[in-house]
N, C-alpha and C positions, 0 to 999 in steps of 0.2 A: 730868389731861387734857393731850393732844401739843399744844405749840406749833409753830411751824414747824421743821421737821425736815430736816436738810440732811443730802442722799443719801451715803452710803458705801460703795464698792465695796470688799470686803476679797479681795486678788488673794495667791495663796500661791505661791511659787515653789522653788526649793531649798532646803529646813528637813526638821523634824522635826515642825511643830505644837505644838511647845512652847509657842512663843509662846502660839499659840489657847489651850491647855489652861492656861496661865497666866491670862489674863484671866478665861477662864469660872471661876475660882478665885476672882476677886474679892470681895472680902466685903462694902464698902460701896462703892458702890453695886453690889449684885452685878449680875451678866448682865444680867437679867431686868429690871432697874431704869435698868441702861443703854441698853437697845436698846427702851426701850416708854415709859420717864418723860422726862419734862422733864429736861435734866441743869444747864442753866443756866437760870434760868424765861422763858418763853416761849421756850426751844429747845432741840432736843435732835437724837436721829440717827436716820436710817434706812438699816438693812442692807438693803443690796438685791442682795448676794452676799457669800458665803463658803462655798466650797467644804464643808466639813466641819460648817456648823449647818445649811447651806439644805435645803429639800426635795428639790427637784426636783435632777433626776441627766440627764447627757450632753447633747443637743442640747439641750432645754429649758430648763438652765441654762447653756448656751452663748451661747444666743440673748437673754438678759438680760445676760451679761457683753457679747456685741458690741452691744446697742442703746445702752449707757448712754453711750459717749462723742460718739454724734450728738445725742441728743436731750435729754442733758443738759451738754452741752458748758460747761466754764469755771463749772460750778456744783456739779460732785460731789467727794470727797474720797476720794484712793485712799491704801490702806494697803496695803503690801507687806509679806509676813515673809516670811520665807528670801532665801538667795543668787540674783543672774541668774546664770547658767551662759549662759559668750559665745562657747567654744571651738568646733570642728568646725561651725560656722554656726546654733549654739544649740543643737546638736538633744541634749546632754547633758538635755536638758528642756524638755515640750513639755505643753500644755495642750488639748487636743483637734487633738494633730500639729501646733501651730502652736507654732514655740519661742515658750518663756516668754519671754528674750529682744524679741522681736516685740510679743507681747501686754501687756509690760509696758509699754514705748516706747510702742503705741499710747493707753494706757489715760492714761497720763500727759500724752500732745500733749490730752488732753480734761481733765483737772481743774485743780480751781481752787489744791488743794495735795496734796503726796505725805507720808505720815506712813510713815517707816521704821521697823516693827516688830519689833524685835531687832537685836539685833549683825547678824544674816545680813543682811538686809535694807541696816541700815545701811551696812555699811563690808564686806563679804562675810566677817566671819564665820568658822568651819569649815570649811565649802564650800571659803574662799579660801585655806585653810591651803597651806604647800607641801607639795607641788610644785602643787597645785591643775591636777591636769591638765583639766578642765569649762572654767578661765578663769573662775570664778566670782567676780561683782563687788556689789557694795553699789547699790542702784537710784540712788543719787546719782551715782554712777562712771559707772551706765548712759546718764542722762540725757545728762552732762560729755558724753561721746561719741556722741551721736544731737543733740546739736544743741539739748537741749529742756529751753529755760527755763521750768520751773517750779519754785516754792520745795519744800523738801522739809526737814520737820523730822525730826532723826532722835533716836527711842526706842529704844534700843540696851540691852542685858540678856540672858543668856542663861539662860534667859528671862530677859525685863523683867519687873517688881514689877509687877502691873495698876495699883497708883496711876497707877507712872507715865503709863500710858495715858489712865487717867482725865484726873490734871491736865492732860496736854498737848489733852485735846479738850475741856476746860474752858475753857483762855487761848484756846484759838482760835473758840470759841465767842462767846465773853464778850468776846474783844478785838479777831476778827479774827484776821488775819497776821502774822507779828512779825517784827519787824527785823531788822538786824542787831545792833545793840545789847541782843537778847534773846537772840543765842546764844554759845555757846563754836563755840572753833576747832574742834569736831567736830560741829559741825552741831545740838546738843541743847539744850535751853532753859535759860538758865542757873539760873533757877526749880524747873527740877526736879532738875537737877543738877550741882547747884554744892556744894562741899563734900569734900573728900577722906574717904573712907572710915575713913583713919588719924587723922584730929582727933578723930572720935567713936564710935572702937573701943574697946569696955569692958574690953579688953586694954592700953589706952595705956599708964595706971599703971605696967604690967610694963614696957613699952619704955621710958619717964623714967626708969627706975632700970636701964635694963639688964637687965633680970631676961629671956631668954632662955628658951622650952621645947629642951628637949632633945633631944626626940620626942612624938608627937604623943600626947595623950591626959597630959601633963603641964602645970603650972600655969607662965605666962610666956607674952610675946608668940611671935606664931608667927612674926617676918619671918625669922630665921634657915631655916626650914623652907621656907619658900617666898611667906610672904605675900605680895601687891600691893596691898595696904592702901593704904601709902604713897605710891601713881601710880596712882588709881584712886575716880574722881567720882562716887557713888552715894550713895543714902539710904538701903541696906540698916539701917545702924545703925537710924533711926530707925525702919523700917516695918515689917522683919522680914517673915517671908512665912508663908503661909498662915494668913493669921486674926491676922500676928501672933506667932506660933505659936515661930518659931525662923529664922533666919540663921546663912550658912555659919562665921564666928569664933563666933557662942556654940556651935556645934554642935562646934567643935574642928578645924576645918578650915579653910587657909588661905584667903583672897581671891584670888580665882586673875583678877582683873581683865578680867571678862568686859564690862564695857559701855565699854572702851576700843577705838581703831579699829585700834592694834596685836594684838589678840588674837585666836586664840591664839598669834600666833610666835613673837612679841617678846614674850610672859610663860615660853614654854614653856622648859624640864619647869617642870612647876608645883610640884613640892617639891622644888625648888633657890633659894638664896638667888642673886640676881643679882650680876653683878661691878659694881664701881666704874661702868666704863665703859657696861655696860649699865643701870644705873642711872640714868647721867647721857641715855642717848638715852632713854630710858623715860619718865623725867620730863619732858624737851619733849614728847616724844610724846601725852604723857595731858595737857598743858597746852593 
């Protein structure tokens, strides 16, 4: 049985819906268990948009996306995935002809917190790659520049692990809003992710002895090839994705440091090992 259930507008802007397809992937608690059970006991969530699960299509799910920040003002929680796109007067992207831009700013002067869902969302992402002719920015970037204070945790992944999802509307369920003292210098809980990639890569062994792959599909750490293991905050080791299933180093493939707020520029090419110097901006960077 639902306990009190606190509203979520899920607004999508410059992405791919990866993100979305990622969480509906979720294994425990999967979708279904998310969006209908208790997730903390006595509270849990209610969708009350997403473009891509909801029913209702054009004006009629327009007209729930414009009622919810008057009449649930300072009580709803918006999640963003993808890039704002700010160039040409937003109109690189618009959500029934109104820049996302616009709709995102307004959506946010009404909730209580912003949860940025993905790298795009987060920090822009793809989107903000260069040249990034859109102007595409991370909805925290967007806020900084509209004036509008409200906190914004950011879930960053491309995609993100739906754990992460999970956990982060766990603590804020369960504890509220969190401090400062709850996040890292890129906006994300230190909770969910804290931990460098490279302490509990089951490749490390090969890196303590120097043992090197050569090319890919040989036995050895892969930072020679291009890893970002080593400047790069996630829990893939522990979680693995689908089901569990597999992660991109057991699959032979390096860590291309997607839930960092430099990515992808500052990783790219991504099977090039970095120099000294970008090394050393790399690792402030992901600190």
């Amino acid at each position: 049985m639902r306990g009190e259930a606190r509203t979520v507008v899920w607004f999508q802007a410059a992405g791919c819906t990866g993100c979305s397809v990622s969480l509906m992937n979720a294994a425990y608690p999967d979708i279904k268990n998310l969006l209908l059970d208790e997730i903390v006991p006595g509270k849990g969530i209610a969708l009350v948009f997403h473009a891509t699960l909801m029913g209702p299509t054009g004006r009629p799910a327009l007209e729930v996306l414009e009622k919810i920040p008057a009449e649930e003002a300072g009580e709803y929680v918006l999640v963003v995935e993808g890039a704002i796109p700010t160039a040409a007067g937003g109109r690189y992207g618009t959500v029934g002809e109104v820049p996302m831009r616009e709709r995102a700013a307004e959506l946010a002067r009404g909730a209580l917190a912003v949860l940025a869902f993905g790298t795009c969302a987060s920090y822009g992402g793809i989107p903000s790659g260069a040249p990034n002719p859109t102007g595409a920015v991370g909805v925290g970037e967007l806020l900084r520049r509209e004036g509008i204070e409200v906190p914004v945790v950011n879930v960053p992944g491309c995609p993100p692990h739906p754990r992460w999802f999970v956990e982060t509307v766990v603590i804020l369920l369960a504890r509220g809003l969190p401090g400062p003292e709850d996040m890292d210098d890129a906006g994300r809980l230190k909770s969910v992710y804290s931990g460098l990639i490279h302490e509990h890569c089951p490749r490390r062994p090969d890196f303590d002895v120097a043992r090197f792959a050569p090319y890919f599909g040989e036995r050895g750490c892969l930072y020679e090839l291009g890893c970002k293991g080593p400047f790069t905050d996630a829990a893939c080791p522990e979680h693995a994705w689908n089901g569990g299933v597999n992660w991109c180093i057991r699959a032979g493939h390096p860590c291309i440091g997607c839930v960092e707020p430099d990515f992808p520029d500052s990783f790219s090419p991504f099977f090039r090992k970095l120099s000294l110097e970008e090394e050393k901006a790399t690792y402030r960077g992901a600190r």
